[in-house]
N, C-alpha and C positions, 0 to 999 in steps of 0.2 A: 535446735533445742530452744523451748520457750521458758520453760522452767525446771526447777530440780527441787526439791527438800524430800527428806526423809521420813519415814513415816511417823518417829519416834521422834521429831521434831513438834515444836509447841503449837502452832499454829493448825497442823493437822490432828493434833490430839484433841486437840479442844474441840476441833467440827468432830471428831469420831464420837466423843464421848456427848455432845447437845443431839446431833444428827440419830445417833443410835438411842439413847438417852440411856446410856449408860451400860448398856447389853454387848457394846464391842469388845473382843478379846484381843487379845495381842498378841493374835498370830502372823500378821501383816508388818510386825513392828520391825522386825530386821528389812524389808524394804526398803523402796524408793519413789518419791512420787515424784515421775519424769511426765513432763509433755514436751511433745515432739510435734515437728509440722511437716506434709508430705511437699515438697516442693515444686509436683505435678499437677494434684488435686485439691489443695489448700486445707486437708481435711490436719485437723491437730488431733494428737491420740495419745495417750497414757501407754507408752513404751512397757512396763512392767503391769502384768494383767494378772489377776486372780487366776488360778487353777479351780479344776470342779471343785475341791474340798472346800476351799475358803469360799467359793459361790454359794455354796449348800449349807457352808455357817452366815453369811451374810441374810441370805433372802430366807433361810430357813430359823435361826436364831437370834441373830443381831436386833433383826425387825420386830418391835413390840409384838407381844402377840394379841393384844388388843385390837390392835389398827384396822381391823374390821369393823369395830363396834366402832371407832373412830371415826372412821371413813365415810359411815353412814351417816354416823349423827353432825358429821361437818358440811355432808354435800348438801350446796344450795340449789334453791330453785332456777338461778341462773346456769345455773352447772347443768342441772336435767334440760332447761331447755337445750343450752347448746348441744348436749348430745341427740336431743332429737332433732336441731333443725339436721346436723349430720346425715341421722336415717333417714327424715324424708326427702331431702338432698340426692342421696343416693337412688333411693325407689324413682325419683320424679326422674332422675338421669335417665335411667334403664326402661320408665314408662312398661315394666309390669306389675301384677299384682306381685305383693311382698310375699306372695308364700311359693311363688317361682325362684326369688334370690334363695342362691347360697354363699352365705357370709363367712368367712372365719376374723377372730377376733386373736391375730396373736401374739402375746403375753399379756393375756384377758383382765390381772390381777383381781382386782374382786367386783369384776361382773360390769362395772357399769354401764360400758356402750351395749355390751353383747344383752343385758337387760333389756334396755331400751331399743335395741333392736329385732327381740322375741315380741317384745309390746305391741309392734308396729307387725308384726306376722313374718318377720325373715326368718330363715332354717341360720341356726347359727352352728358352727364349730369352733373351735377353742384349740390355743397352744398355752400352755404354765410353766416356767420353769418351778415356782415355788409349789409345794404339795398341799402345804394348808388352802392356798389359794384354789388349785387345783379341785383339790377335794366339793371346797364351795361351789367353782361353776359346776362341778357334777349334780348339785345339790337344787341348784336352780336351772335345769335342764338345758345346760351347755352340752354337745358332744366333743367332750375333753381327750383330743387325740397327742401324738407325738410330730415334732415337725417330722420325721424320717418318714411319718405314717399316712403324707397329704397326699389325696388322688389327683392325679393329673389333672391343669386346667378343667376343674370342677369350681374353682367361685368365681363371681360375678365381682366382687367386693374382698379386699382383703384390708381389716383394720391394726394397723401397727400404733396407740397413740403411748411416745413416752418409752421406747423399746431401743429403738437402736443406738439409741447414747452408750446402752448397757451392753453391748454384743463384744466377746472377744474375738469372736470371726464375721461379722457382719457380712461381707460377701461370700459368704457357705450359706447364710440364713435367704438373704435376698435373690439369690439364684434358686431354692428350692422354694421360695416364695411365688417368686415370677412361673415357675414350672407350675404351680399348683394353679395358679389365677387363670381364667378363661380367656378366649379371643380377643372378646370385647371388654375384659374386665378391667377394673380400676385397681389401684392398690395406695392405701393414706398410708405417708410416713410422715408423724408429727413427732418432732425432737427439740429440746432447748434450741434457743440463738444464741451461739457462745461467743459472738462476737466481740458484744460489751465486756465481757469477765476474762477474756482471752487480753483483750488492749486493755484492762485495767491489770491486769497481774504480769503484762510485761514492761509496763512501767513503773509499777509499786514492787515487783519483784520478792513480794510478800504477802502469800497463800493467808495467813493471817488475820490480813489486815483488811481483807472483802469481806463484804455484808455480806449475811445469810443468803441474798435473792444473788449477789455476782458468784459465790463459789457453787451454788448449784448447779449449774450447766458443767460445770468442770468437776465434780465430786470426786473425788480420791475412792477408787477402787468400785463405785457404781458407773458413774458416767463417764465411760471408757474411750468414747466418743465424742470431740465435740466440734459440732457441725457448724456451717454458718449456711446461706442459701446456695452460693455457687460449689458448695464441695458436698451440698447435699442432691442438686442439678447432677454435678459427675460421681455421684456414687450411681445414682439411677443410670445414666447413659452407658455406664459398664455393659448394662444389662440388656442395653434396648429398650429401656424405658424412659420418658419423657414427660413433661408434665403436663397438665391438662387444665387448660385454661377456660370454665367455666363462663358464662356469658354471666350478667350483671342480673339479667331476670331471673333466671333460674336461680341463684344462689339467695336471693332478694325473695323468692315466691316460696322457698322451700323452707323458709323461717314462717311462714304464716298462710302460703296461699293465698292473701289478698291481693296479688296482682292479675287474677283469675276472675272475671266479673261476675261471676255466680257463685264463686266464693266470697268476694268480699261484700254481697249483696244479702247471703245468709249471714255473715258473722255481724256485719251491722244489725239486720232485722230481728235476729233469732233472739238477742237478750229483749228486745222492746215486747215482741207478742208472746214470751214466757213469762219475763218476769212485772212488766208494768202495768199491761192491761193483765184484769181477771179473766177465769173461766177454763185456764189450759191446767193439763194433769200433771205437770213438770212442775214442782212446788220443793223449795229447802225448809224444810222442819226445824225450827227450834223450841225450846220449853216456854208454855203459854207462861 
């Protein structure tokens, strides 16, 4: 046991009620918020787990239903790059053209990698638990499937970013995941590091008393899961899966392609004979 309080205790009211900003019910409230640690695999977990109905009011009601016009109007240009160096990361792996990958993105929420991976020309497919969300990738031409519904080792690519924190059976999803990914394929699992917020609330021993940034890795009834690197190492080797350690160029060229001499020979030249010297047809217009 790492911690205990109840849900109906003050400390967890108060994150239910800023976190949800005010849409949580209190259906959760005869509960308990237990974390437990596995004494095999170091992974810590929320012993007492939503059922589907409180899933379908959390991701379905709790969550503003704004948070799409949110989402967009917050995401920065640092944010888009980093999801494209991602995609080209991936394509430079595979060294084919992007409209050979097949992607899935899943629990897609509202779109952004799988976006920016249609951008770039990959065949995307999509898993949602939430329906509003759902609805959206259908909207912006995700093929919006069911996890029960993945073709066998048919992707290249499988995107999990922000997912498995959230899973009541994590290893039901990651074995039908693994079954879906190809030979050669890859699969991202990016999750909190609950390291910091795990060793701060076993010595403050008060849920409470953590900044907004320490209780997120540990969320009460979202982040069901909380991983740190070696319990996220043996949840993959369950599976026969391992990690993939990427060489220093590749991940370095896939941010820019200037490690490429005939890339970084156009991206220097290309602004000087467009924009300095006169004469080219490539011109930005603004009012005389």
């Amino acid at each position: 046991m790492v911690y205990e309080e109840p849900y109906s205790g003050k400390g967890i009211q108060a994150y239910l009620s800023r976190h949800y900003e005010g849409h949580a019910s209190h259906t959760a409230d005869e509960g308990v918020y237990t974390l437990a640690r596995c004494n095999r695999c170091s992974l810590v977990f929320q012993q007492q787990v939503p059922g589907d109905p409180l899933l379908g009011e959390i991701y379905n009601g709790w969550v503003p239903g704004t948070e799409l016009d949110r989402e967009h109007r917050n995401y920065s240009l640092d944010e888009y790059r980093y999801l494209a160096e991602q995609v080209q990361f991936i394509i430079q792996y595979f060294g084919l053209p992007p409209a050979e990958l097949d992607a899935l993105d899943f629990g897609f929420g509202w779109a952004h990698w799988s976006k920016m991976a249609m951008g770039f020309g990959c065949n995307v497919w999509g898993v949602e638990l939430s329906e509003e969300r759902a609805r959206h990738g259908r909207s912006v031409g995700i093929r919006v499937v069911s996890l029960a519904d993945l073709p066998a080792r048919r992707f290249r690519f499988i995107n999990t970013e922000q997912v498995f924190e959230h899973l009541t059976d994590p290893r039901v999803v990651l074995e039908k995941l693994r079954d879906a990914l190809s030979g050669d394929g890859v699969i991202k699992i990016s999750v909190p590091n609950a390291a910091a917020a795990l060793k701060k609330i076993s010595q403050s021993k008060n849920f409470g008393a953590l900044s907004p940034e320490d209780q997120m890795p540990i969320a009460p009834l979202e982040h069901i899961n909380a991983f740190s690197h070696e319990s996220l190492v043996a949840f993959g080797k369950e599976f026969g899966l391992k990690p993939l350690r990427p060489n220093l160029y590749r991940l370095y060229n896939s941010a820019s392609g200037l490690l490429q001499p005939k890339n970084l020979a156009r991206v220097v030249t290309r602004p000087v004979y467009r924009h300095i010297f006169p004469g080219t047809t490539f011109i930005y217009f603004v009012r005389a």
